[in-house]
N, C-alpha and C positions, 0 to 999 in steps of 0.2 A: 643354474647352480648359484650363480649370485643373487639370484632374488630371493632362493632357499637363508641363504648365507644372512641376507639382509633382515627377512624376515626373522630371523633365528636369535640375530644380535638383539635385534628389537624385544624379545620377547625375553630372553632371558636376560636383560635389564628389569626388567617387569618384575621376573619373577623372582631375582636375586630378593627385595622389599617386600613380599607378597606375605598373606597368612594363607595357610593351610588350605583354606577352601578355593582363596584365588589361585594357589599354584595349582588347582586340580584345573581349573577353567580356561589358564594360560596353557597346561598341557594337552588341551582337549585340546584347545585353536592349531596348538604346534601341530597337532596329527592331523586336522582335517587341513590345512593352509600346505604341510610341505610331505605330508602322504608319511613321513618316517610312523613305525609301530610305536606304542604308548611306550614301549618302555626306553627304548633308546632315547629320546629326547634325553629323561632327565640326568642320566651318568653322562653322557659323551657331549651334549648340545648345548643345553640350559647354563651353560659356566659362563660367562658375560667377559 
């Protein structure tokens, strides 16, 4: 769970700065790196 956790912080630093096509490519990574569905990342995860 912390690696979840860490990967997660990481990522949504990223994508807090990103445009539109990178937030798509940072949300791909989020699903295939910590298994969560596409859509939960971006409401509950991606908030940095």
């Amino acid at each position: 769970m912390k690696q979840r956790q860490a990967v997660t912080k990481k990522k949504a630093l990223a994508y807090k700065n990103a445009n539109r096509a990178d937030k798509t490519r940072i949300l791909d990574e989020l699903v295939d790196l910590t298994g969560f569905h596409r859509a939960t990342p971006a409401p509950r995860y991606v908030k940095p």
